[in-house]
C-alpha positions as CSV (number, residue, x, y, z in Angstrom):
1,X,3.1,33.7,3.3
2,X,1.4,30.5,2.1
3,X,2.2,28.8,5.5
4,X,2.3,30.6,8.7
5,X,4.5,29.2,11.1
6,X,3.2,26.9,14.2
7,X,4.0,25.7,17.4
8,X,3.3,21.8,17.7
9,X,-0.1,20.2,18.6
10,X,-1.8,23.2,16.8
11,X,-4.1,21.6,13.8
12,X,-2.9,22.4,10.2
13,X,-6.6,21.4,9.2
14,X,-10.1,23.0,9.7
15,X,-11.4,21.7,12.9
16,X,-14.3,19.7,11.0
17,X,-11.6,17.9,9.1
18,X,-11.1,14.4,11.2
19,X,-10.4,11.1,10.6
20,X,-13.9,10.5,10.7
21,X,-14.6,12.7,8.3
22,X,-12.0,11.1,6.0
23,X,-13.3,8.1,6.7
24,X,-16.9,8.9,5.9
25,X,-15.3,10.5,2.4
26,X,-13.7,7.1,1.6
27,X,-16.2,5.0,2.1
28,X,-18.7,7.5,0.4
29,X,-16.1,7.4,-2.6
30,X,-16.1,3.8,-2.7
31,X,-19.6,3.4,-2.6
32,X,-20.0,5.5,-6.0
33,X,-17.2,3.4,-7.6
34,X,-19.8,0.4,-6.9
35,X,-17.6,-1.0,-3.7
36,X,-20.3,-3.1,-2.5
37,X,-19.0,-3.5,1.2
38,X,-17.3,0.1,1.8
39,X,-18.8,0.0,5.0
40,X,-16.3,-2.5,6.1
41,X,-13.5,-0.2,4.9
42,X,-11.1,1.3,8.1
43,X,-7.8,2.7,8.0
44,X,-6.3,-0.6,9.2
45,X,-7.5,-1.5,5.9
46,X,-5.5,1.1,3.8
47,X,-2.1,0.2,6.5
48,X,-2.7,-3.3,5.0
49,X,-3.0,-2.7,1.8
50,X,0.2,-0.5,1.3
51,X,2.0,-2.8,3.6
52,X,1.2,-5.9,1.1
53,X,1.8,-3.5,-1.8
54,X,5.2,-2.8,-0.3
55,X,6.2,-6.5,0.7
56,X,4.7,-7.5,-3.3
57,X,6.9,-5.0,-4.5
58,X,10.2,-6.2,-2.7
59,X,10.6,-3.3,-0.9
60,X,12.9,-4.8,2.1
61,X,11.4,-5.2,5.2
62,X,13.5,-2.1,7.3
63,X,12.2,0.3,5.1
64,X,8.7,-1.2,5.4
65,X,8.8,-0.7,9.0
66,X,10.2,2.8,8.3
67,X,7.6,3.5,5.9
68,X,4.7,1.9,7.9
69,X,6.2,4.2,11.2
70,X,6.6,1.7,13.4
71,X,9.2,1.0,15.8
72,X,12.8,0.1,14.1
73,X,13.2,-3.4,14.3
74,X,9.5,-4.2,15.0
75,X,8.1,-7.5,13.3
76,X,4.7,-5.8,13.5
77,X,4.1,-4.8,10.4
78,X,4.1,-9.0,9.7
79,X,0.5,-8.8,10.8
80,X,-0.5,-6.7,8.1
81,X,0.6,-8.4,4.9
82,X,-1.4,-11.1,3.3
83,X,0.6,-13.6,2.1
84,X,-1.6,-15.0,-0.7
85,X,-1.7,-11.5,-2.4
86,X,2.4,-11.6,-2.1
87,X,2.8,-15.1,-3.6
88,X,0.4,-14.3,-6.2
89,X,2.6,-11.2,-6.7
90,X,6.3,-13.4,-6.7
91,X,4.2,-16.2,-8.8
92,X,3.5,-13.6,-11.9
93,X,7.0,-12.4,-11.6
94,X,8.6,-15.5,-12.2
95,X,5.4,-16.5,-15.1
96,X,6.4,-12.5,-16.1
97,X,10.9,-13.3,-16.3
98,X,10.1,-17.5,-17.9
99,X,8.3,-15.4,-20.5
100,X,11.0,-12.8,-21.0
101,X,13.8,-15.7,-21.3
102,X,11.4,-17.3,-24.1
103,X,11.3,-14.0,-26.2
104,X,15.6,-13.6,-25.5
105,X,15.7,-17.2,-27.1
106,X,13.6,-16.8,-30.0
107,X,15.5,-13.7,-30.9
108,X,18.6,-15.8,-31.2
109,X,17.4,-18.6,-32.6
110,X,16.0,-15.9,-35.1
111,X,19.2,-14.0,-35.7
């Protein structure tokens, strides 16, 4: 068997394995990919990140929260988007769908 069963609170990971760890790996990672400030990097800022992504991505704000694992109905997860990086986001979806309905018309004025 690949997996052998557990009773909860047992770790499914080598004891040396922690978020600290992790963390040191990230930031190690992110150094070598020339991140100047990986130092700065926490797991707040990964929650953020995927947060924004979601909310950029119109993903609707219940299953944000139910993605994100906080409580149902929370307004938390507010806290954690940046706004500029979503109206950037809306901003080259609308430049993306006025570029979209330029090609449709030179079609039919083609055709």
């Amino acid at each position: 068997m690949l997996l052998s069963p557990r009773k909860g609170g047992h770790r499914i990971f080598a004891e040396t394995f922690t978020q600290q760890v992790a963390l040191a790996n990230l930031r190690r990672y992110l150094t070598l990919l020339g991140e100047a400030e990986s130092d700065r990097f926490t797991w707040k800022s990964i929650r953020r990140g995927r947060t924004t992504q979601l909310s950029c991505d119109q993903v609707n704000e219940e299953e944000i929260v139910r993605l994100g694992d906080w409580k149902k109905g929370s307004s938390s997860h507010k806290a954690y988007i940046d706004e500029d990086a979503v109206d950037r986001a809306d901003h080259e979806g609308d430049s993306s769908s006025a570029s979209e309905d330029d090609d449709e018309e030179d079609e039919d004025s083609t055709n």
